[in-house]
C-alpha positions as CSV (number, residue, x, y, z in Angstrom):
1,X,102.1,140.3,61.4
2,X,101.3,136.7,61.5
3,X,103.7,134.2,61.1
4,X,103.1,130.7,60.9
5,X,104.6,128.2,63.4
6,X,107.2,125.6,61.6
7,X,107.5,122.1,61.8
8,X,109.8,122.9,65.0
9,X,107.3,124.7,66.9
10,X,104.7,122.0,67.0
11,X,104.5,119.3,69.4
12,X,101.7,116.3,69.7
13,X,98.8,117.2,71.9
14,X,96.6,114.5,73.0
15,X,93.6,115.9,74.9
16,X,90.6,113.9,77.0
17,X,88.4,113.6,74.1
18,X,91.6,112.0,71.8
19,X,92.9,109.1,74.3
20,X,89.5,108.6,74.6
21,X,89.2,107.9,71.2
22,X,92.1,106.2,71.0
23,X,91.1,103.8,73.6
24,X,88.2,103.0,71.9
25,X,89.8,102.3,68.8
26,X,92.7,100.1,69.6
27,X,89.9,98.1,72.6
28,X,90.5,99.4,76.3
29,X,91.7,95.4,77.4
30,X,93.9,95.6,74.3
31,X,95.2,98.5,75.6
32,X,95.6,97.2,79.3
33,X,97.4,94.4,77.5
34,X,99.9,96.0,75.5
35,X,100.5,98.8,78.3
36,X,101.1,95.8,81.0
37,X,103.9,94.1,78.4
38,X,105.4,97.5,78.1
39,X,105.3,98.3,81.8
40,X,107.0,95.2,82.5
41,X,109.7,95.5,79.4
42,X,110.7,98.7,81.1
43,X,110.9,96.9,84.3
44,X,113.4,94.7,82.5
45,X,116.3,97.5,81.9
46,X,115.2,99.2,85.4
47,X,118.9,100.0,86.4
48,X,119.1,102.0,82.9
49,X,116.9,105.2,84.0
50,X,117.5,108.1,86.7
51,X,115.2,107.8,89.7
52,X,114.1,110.0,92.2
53,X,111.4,109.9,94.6
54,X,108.9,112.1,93.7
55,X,108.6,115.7,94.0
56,X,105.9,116.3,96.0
57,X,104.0,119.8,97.9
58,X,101.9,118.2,100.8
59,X,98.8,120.4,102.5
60,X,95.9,119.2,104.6
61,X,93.5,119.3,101.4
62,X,96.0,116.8,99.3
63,X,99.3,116.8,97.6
64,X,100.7,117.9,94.2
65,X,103.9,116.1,92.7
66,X,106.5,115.7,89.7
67,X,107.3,112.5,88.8
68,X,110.0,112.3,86.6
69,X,112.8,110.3,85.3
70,X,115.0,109.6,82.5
71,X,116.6,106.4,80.5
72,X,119.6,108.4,79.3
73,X,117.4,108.9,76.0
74,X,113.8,110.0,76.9
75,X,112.8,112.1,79.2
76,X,109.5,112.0,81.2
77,X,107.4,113.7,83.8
78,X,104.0,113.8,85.4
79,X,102.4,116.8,87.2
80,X,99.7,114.5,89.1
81,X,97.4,115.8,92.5
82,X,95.2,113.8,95.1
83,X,92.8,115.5,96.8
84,X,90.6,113.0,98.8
85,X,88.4,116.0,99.7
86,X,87.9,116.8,96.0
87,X,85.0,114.5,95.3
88,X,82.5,116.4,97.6
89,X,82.8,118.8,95.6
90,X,82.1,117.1,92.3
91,X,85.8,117.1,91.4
92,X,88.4,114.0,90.6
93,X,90.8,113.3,93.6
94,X,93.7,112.5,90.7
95,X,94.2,114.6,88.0
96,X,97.3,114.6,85.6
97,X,99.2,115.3,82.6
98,X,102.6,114.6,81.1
99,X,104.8,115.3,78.9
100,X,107.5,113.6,76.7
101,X,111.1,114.8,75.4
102,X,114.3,114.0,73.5
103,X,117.4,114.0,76.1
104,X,119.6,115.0,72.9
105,X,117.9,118.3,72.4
106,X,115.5,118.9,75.2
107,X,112.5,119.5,72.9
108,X,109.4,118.0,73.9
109,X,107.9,115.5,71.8
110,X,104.3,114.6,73.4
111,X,102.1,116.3,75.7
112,X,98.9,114.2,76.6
113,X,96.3,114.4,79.5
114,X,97.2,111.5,82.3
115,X,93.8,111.6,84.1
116,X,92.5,108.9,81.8
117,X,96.1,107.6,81.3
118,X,97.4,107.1,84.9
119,X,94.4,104.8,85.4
120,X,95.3,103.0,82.8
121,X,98.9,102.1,83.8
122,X,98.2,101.9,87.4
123,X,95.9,99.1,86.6
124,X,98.7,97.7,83.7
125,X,100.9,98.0,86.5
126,X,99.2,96.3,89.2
127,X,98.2,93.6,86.2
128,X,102.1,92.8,85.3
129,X,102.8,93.0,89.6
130,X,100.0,90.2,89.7
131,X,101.2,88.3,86.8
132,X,104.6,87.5,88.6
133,X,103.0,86.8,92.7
134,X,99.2,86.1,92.2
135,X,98.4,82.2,92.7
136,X,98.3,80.0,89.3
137,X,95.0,80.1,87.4
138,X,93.4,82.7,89.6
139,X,89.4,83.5,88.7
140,X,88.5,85.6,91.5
141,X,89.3,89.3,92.7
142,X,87.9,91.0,95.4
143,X,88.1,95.2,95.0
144,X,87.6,97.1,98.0
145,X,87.3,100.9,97.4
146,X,85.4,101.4,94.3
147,X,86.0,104.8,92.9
148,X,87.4,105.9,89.4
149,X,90.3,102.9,89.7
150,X,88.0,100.2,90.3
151,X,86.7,99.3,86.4
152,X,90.1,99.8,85.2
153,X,91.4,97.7,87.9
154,X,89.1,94.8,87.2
155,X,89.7,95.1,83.3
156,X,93.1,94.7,83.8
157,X,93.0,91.5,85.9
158,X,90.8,90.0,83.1
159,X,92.9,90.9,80.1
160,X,96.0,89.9,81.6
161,X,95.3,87.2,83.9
162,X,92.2,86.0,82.9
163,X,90.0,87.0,86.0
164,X,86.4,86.5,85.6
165,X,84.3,87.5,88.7
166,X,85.4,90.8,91.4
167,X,83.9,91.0,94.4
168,X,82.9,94.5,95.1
169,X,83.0,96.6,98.4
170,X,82.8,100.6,99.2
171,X,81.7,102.3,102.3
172,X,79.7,104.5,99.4
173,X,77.5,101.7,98.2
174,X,76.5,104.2,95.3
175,X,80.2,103.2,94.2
176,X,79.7,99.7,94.0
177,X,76.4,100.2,92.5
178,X,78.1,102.3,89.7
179,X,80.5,99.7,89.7
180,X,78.4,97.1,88.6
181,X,76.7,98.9,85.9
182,X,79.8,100.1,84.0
183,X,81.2,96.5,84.5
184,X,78.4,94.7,82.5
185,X,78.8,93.4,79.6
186,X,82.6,93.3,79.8
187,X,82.8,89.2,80.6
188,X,83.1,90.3,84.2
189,X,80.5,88.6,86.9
190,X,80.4,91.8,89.4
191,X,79.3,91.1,93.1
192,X,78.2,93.4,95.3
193,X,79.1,92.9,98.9
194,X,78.2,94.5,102.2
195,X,81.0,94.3,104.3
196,X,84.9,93.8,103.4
197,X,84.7,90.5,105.1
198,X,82.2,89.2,102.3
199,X,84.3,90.8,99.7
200,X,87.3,89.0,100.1
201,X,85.7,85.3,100.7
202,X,86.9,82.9,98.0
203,X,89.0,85.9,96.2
204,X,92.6,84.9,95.4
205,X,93.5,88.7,94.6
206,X,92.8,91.3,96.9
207,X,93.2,95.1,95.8
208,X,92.8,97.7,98.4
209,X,91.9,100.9,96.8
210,X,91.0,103.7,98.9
211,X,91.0,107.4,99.2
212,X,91.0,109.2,102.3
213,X,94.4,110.7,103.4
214,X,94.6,108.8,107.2
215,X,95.9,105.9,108.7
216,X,93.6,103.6,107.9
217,X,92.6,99.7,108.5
218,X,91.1,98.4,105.4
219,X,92.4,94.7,105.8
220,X,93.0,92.8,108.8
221,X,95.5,89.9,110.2
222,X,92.9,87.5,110.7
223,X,91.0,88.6,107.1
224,X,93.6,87.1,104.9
225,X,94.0,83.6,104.4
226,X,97.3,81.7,102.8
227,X,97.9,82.0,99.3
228,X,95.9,85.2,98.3
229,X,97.5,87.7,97.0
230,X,97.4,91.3,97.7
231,X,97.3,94.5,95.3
232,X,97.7,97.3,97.6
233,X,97.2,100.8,95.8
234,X,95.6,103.0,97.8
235,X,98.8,103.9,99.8
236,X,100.2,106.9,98.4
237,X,101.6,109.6,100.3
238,X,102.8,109.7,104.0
239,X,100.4,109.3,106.7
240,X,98.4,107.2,104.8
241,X,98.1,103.1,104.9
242,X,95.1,100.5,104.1
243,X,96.7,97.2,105.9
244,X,96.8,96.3,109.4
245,X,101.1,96.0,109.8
246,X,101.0,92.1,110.8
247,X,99.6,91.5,107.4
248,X,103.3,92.6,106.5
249,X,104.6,90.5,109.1
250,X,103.4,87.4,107.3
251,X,103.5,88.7,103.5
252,X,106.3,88.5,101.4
253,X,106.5,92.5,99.9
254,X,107.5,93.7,96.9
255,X,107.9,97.1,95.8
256,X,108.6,99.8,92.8
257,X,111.1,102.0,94.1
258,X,112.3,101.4,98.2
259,X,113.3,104.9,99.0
260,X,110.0,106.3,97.4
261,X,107.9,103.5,99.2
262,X,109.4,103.5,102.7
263,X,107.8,107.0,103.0
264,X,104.6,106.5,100.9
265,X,103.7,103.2,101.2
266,X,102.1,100.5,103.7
267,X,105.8,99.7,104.3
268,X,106.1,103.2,106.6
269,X,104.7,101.5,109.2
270,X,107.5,99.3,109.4
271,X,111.0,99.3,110.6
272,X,113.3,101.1,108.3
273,X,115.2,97.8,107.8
274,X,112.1,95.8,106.8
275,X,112.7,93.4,104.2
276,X,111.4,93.8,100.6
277,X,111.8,92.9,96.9
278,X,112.0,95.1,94.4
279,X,109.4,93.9,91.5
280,X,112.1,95.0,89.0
281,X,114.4,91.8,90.6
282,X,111.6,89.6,89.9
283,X,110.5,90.7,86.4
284,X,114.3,90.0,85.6
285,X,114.1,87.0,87.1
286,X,117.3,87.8,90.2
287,X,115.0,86.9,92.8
288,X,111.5,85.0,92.8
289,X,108.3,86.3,93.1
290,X,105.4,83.8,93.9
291,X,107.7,80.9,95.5
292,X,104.6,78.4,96.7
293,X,100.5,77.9,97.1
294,X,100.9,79.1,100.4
295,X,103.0,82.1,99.8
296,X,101.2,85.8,100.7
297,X,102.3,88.5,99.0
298,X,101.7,91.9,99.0
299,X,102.6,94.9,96.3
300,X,102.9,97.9,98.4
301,X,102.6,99.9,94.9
302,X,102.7,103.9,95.4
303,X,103.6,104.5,91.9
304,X,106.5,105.3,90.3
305,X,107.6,107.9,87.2
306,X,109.0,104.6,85.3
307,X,105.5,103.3,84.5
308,X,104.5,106.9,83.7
309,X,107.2,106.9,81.1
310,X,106.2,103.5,80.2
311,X,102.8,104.8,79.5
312,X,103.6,108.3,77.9
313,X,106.4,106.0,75.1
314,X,103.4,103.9,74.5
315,X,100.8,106.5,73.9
316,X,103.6,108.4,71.2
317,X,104.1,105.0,69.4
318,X,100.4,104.2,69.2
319,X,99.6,107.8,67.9
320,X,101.3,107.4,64.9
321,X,99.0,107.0,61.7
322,X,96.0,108.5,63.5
323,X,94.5,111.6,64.2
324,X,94.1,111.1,67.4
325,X,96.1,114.5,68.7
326,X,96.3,118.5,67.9
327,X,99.6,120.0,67.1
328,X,100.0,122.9,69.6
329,X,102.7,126.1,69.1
330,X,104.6,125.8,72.2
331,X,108.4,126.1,71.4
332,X,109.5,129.1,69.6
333,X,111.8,128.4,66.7
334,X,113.4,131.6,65.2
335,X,115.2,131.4,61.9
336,X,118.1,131.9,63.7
337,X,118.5,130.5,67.1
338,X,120.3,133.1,68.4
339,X,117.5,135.8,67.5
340,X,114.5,135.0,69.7
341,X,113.9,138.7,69.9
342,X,114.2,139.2,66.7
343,X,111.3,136.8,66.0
344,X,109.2,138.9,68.6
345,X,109.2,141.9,67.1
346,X,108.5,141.2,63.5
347,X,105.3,139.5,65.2
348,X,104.2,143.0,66.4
């Protein structure tokens, strides 16, 4: 016999198709925007919420984690992967989803995709980062690794901080090329370069954003120059860095989450006593961020299950009035609670 799911069984599903939609109707650099302010308002009561370095399953394909975390009222996670190896094979190297609850009960309250979504505050993230240590009135970014982050990346820079040309460099030059064409039309002048050298010339912002799971040397010492800021994202999981470590030697660093980041980060090639700032300090305004012209800085960002939340709480507040979402059956509610089996059988 069927019964119907109540009120209590149903919980907000957003899939692909709806935050697609609901990108496009609020105006993806709206949406970088208002993500960014939200990021960074989070920021702002850091010491409120449980953290944890994520949860992660490492093989030689890629890694699987759980992000979560908790400000004593909400509670989030993200189930996210990277699998470098993925895109041979016509697959994304990230996928993700996440899901949203009420600490007072434990019911879930959202459940959304966090493919689409993790792009979308990675770049609001790296947007609010640069908005503290990237030099005054900069124009000019230079992207170097131009996969699915690059667009959103560049879109973010503009919104926020009112970017208007990236220079663009991949060792794929179908990347940049794709690049390009989804960045026309957007107010963005895209360049194409051929080496990462050409990139970065006249670029106050430099974000480093590439795949493979190695050691790597994607910036040089002598390739930066004083002032520039740099946005480095690609870093994510041990045994894999983008910047040569005397960059670090002459950058000031700021990070999300120390513990998290020594591991993770460009930071593991340092000394476990390196010095760095956590970006929470500077949003709060304990310690500065960009001090001088001549200042370098670096944001050794891995990610961190705070912007997740950040993004999943904004995603259940913009949902409301739209129909941008499914309800989906996935907590059993029984008339009474202590007779689940009860409800079982009457379904037979």
């Amino acid at each position: 016999m069927f019964i119907p799911p109540s009120e209590k069984a149903l919980v907000p599903f957003v899939s692909v198709e709806n935050m697609m939609r609901l990108v496009h109707a609020i105006g993806i650099e709206t949406v970088l925007r208002e993500l960014t302010d939200v990021i960074e308002a989070d920021f702002a009561r850091w010491e409120l919420f449980d953290k944890t370095p994520r949860v992660a399953s490492h093989s030689r394909e890629g890694v699987i984690e759980l992000m979560p975390t908790s400000d004593g009222e909400i509670y989030a996670f993200k189930y996210v992967n990277g699998h470098p190896k993925n895109m041979a094979q016509g697959l994304q190297t990230v996928t993700a989803f996440g899901l949203l609850a009420e600490v007072s009960t434990g019911y879930p309250v959202l459940l959304t995709e966090m493919t689409l979504l993790t792009a979308l505050r990675t770049a609001a993230t790296s947007a609010m980062a640069a908005r503290h240590l990237a030099p005054r009135g900069a124009r000019v970014m230079a992207m170097i690794g131009n996969g699915a982050q690059a667009e959103f990346q560049a879109l973010a820079m503009k919104a926020v901080l009112g970017i208007d040309t990236v220079r663009l460099y991949d060792i794929d030059r179908r990347a940049t090329e794709k690049t390009v064409r989804n960045l026309a039309g957007t107010g963005i002048t895209a360049i194409a370069c051929a080496s990462p050298e050409a990139a970065i010339e006249g670029a106050q912002i430099i974000t480093t954003c590439t795949a493979d799971k190695q050691y790597a040397t994607i910036l040089t010492d002598n390739m930066v120059g004083a002032g520039v800021h740099i946005n480095a994202i690609g870093g994510d999981c041990p045994g894999k860095t983008e910047l040569h470590r005397d960059i670090l030697l002459r950058a000031d660093t700021f990070v999300e989450y120390p513990p998290q980041t020594r591991i993770e980060g460009e930071i593991q090639q340092m000394p476990a006593d390196f010095p760095v700032t956590e970006l929470w300090q500077v949003v709060t305004g304990k310690i500065a961020g960009r001090r001088d012209a001549g200042q370098i800085t670096l944001f050794d960002s891995v990610g961190f299950a705070i912007e997740d939340f950040s993004a999943l709480r904004y995603i259940r507040d913009r949902l409301a009035g739209t129909d941008f979402y499914q309800n989906l059956d996935i907590i059993a509610d029984p008339d009474d609670p202590r007779d689940l089996f009860g409800m079982f059988q009457r379904a037979g």
